[in-house]
C-alpha positions as CSV (number, residue, x, y, z in Angstrom):
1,X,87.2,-5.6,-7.9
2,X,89.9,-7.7,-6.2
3,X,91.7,-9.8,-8.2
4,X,91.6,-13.3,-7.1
5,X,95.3,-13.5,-5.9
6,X,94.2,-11.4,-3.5
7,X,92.4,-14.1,-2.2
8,X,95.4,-16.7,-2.0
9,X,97.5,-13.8,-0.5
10,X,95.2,-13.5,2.5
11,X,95.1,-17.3,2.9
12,X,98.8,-18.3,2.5
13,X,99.6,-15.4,5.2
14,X,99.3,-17.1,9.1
15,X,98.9,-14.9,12.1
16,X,98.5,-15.8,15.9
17,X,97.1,-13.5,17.9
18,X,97.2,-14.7,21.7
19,X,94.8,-12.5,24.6
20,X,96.5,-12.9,28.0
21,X,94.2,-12.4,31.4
22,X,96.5,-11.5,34.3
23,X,95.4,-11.5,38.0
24,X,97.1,-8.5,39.8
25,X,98.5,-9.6,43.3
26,X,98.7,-6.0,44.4
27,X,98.0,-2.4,43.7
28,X,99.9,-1.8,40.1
29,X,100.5,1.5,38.5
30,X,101.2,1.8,34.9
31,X,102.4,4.9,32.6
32,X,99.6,6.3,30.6
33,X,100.0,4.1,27.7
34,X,100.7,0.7,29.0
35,X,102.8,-0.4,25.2
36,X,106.1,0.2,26.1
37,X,105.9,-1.4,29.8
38,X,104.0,-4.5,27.8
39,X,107.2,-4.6,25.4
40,X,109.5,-4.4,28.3
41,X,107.4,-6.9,30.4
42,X,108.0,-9.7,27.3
43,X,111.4,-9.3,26.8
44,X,112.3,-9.7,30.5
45,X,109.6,-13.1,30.4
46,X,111.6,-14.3,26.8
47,X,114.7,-13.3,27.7
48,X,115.0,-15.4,31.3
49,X,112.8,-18.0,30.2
50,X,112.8,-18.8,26.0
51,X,116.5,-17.7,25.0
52,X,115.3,-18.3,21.2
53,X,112.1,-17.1,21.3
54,X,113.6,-13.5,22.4
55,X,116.7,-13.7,19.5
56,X,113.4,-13.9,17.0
57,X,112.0,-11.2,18.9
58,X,114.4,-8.5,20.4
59,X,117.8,-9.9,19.0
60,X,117.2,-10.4,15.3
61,X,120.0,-8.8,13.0
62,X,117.2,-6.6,11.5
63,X,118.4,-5.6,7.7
64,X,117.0,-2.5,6.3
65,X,113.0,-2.4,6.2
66,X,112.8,-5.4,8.1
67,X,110.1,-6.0,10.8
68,X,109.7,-7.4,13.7
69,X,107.8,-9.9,13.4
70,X,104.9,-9.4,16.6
71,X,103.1,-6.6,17.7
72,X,101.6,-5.7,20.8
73,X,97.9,-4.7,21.7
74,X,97.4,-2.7,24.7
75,X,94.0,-3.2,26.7
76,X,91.7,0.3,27.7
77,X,94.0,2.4,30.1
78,X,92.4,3.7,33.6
79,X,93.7,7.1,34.1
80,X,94.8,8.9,37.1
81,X,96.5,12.0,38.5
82,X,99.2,11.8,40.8
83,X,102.0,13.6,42.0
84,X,105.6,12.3,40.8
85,X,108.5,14.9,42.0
86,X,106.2,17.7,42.4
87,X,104.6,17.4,39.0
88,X,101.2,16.2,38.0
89,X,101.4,13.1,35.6
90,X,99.0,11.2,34.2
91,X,99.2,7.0,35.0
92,X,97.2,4.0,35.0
93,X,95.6,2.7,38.3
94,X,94.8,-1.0,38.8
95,X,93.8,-2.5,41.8
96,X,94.8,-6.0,43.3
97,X,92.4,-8.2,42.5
98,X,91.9,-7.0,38.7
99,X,92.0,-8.6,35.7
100,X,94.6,-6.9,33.8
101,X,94.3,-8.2,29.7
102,X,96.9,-7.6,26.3
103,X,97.5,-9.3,23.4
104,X,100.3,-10.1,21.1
105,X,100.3,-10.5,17.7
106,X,102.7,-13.5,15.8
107,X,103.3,-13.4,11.9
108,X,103.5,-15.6,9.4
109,X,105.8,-18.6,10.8
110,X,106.8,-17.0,13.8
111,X,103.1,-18.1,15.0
112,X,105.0,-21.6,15.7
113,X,106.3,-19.7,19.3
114,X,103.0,-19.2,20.6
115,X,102.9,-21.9,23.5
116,X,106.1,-20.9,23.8
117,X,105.5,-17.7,24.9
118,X,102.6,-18.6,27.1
119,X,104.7,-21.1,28.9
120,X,107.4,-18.0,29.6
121,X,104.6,-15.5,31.1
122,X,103.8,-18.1,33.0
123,X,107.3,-19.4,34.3
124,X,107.8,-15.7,34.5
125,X,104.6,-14.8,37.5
126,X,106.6,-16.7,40.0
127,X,110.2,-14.9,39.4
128,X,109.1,-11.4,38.5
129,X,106.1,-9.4,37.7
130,X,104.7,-6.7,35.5
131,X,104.4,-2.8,36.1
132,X,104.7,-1.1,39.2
133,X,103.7,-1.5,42.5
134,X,102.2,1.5,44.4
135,X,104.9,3.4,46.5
136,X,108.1,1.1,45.2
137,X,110.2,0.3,42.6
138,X,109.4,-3.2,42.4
139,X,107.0,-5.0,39.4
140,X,104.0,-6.0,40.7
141,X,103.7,-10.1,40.6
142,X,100.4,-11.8,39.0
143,X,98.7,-14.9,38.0
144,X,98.0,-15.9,34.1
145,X,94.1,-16.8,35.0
146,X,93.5,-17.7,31.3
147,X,94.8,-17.1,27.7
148,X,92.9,-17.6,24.1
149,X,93.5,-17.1,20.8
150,X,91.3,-14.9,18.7
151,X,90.0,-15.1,15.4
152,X,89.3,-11.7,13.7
153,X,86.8,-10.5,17.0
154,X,86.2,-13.5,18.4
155,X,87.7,-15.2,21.5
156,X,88.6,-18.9,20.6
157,X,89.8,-21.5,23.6
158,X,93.9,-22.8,23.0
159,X,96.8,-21.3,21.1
160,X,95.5,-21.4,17.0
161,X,96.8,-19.3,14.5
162,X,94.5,-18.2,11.4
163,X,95.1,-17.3,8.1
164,X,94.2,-13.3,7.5
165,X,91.5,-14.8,5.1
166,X,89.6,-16.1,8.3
167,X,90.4,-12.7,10.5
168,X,89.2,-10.5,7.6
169,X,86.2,-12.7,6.6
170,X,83.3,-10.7,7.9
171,X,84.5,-7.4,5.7
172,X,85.1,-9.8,2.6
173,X,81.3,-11.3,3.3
174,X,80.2,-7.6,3.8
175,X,81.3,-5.9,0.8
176,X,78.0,-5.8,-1.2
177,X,76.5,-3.7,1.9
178,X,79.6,-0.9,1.4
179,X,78.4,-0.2,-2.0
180,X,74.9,1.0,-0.7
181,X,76.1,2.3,2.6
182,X,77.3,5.9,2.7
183,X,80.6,6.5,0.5
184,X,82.8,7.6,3.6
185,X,85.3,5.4,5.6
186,X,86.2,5.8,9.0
187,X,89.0,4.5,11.5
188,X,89.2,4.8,14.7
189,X,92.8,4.9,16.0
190,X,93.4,3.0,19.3
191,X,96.9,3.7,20.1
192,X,99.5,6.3,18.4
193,X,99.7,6.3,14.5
194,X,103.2,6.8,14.2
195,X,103.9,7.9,10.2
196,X,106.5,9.1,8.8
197,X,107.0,12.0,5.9
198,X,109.7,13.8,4.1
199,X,110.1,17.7,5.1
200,X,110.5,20.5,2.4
201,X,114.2,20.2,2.8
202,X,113.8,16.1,2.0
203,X,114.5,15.2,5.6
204,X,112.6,12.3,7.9
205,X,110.3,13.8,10.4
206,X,106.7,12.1,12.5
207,X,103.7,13.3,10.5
208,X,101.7,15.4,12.7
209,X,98.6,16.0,10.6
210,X,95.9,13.4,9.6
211,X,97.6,11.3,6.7
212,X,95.6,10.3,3.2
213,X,93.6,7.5,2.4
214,X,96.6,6.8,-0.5
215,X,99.4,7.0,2.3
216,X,97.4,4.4,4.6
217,X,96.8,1.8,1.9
218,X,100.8,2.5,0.9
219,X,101.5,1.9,4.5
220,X,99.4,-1.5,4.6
221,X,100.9,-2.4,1.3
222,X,104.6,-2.1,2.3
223,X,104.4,-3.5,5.9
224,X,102.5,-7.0,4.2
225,X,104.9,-7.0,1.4
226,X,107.8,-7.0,4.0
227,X,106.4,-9.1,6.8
228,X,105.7,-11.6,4.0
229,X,109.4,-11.5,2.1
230,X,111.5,-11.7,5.8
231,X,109.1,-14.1,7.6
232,X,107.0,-16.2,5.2
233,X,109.3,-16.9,2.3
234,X,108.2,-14.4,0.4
235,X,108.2,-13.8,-3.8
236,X,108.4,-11.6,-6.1
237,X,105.0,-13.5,-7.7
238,X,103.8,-12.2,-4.2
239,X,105.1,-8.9,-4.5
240,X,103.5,-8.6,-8.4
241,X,100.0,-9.9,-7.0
242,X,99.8,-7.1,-4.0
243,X,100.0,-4.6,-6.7
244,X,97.7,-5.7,-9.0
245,X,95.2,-5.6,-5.9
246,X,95.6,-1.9,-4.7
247,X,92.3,-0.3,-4.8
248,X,91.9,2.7,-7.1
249,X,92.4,6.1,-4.8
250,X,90.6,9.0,-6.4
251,X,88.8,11.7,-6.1
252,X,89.0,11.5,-1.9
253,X,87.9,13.8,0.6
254,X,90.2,13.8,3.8
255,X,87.7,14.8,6.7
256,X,90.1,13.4,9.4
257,X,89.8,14.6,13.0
258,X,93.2,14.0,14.7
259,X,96.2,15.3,17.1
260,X,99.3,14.2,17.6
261,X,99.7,13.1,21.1
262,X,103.2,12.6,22.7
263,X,104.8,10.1,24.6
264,X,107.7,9.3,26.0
265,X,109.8,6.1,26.6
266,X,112.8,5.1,28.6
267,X,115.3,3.4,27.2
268,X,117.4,1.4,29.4
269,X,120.1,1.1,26.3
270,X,120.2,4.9,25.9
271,X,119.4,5.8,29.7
272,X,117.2,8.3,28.9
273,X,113.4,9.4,27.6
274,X,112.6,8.5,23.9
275,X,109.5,10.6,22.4
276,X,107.4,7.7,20.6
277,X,104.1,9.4,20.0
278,X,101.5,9.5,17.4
279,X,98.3,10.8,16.1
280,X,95.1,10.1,17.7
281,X,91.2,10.3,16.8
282,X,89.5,9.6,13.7
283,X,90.4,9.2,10.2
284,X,87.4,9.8,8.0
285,X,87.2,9.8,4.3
286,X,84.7,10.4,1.8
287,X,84.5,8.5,-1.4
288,X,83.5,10.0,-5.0
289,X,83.9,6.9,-6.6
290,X,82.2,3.9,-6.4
291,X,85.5,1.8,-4.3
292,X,84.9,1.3,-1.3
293,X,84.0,-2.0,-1.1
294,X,87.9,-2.9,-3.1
295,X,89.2,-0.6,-0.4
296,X,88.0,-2.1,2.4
297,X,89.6,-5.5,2.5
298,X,92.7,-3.8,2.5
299,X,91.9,-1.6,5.8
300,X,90.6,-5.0,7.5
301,X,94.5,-6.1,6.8
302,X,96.0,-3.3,8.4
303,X,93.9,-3.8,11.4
304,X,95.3,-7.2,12.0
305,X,98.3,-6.6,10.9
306,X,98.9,-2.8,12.7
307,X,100.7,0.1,10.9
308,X,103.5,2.6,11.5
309,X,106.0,3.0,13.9
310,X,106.5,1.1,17.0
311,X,103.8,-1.6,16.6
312,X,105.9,-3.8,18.8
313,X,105.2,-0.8,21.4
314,X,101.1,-1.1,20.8
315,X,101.2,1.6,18.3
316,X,99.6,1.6,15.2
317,X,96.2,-0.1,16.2
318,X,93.2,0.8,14.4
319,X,89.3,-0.8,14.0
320,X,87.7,0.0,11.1
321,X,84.1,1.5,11.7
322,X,81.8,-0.8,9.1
């Protein structure tokens, strides 16, 4: 059972998560995982319009294991053949006229640039624009026909950060039905899980194989702890009270269905492609012992929070099947 900490640890920890509607002027084309034109799109907005705001976001002397503090959330892609040098390559088609959605996700006291942000994507419709427009170079140009906030799944009117007590509520309400529902847990991976391992010769390399129960929690765990000591003030009371909260992992069956998919970025500093892909399907565990409802608070974090590599890309993006 959760240890009551755990309780003031979700409720001392702010998060903003704002849901932009666009209205597409033209005929826009996007690769075929929108993340790293999303991440491009807000630095160009922040960077002409909210000096600050992009120094917080793109500029920050980062020290090691430091995170950003946002993430991106890409909306459901429309995909599309076409022919690009003689090649067949998969993009995103979306006609003028459509309502074209994302969100972004603020931590801890960087939720205070919220409005901030909004007023930038919508300074930036009139100088610039966002993908690409069929057959040219240029971004295609758009209206901001609404924004929201939103509180775990729900849409709420304004710009209103929540405590990740009030996104996670429904799973913490929930737990007495996980300990007569089936023992299994399963997550559904929306974008690229990007993890890392060490190889047999103690090297860094991208996990291509579905990861363990243990090595998700351990990947929640550490991005909270470090989200929390670089952007909320964090403790070392905080970092004492995390782990006296980590659910019991035993006795687990991994019955994952995933493959690693690959992307590929370009980088305007490196002026070149970057691979930045992950693993995609289902993670699915079975449960021997009687845990699951201590584990699932702890998945319900990661979900708000995203986990992995290049979350400020869209990766790492999960929901947790209930």
């Amino acid at each position: 059972m959760n240890n009551p900490s755990f309780f003031e640890l979700l409720n001392d920890f702010q998060m903003l998560r704002v849901r932009f509607f666009l209205k597409l002027n033209d005929d826009m084309y996007l690769p075929e995982f929108s993340g790293s034109t999303l991440h491009g799109f807000l630095g160009r907005a922040l960077k002409k319009h909210d000096v600050q705001a992009y120094k917080y976001c793109y500029e920050q002397q980062f020290k090691s294991n430091q995170p950003h503090p946002y993430a991106i959330v890409t909306n459901q892609q429309k995909n599309l053949q076409i022919k690009v040098n003689r090649k067949t390559v998969k993009t995103c088609q979306w006609h003028k006229g459509d309502i074209f959605s994302f969100d972004i996700k603020f931590f801890a006291h960087v939720s205070s640039l919220g409005m901030r942000v909004v007023e930038a994507v919508r300074k930036f419709e009139q100088t610039d624009g966002i993908g690409q427009i069929a057959n040219s170079n240029k971004h295609c140009q758009y209206s901001v026909v609404s924004y929201c906030s939103m509180r775990g799944d729900q849409m709420v009117s304004g710009i209103q950060s929540f405590s990740l007590l009030n996104h996670i509520n429904p799973y913490l309400l929930d737990t007495k039905n996980y300990l007569i529902s089936t023992p299994e847990i399963i997550v559904h991976l929306n974008s690229p899980l990007r993890l890392q391992q060490r190889n047999n010769q103690g090297d860094s390399c991208i996990l291509h194989s579905a990861p363990s129960l243990d090595k998700v929690v351990y990947q929640i765990e550490t991005r909270w702890k470090y989200l929390n000591q670089y952007w909320n003030n964090g403790t070392d009371e905080f970092w004492s009270s995390v782990n006296k909260n980590l659910p019991e992992l035993n006795n687990i069956e991994n019955k994952s269905t995933v493959s690693f998919h690959k992307l590929e970025r370009y980088s305007a500093n490196n002026k070149s492609l970057i691979p930045y892909g992950g693993l995609l399907g289902q993670l699915k565990y079975q449960l021997k012992d009687n845990n699951k409802a201590d584990i699932i608070p702890w998945l319900a974090v990661g979900q708000q929070l995203q986990i992995g590599g290049k979350t400020t890309f869209g990766l790492g993006d999960y929901s947790l099947i209930s």
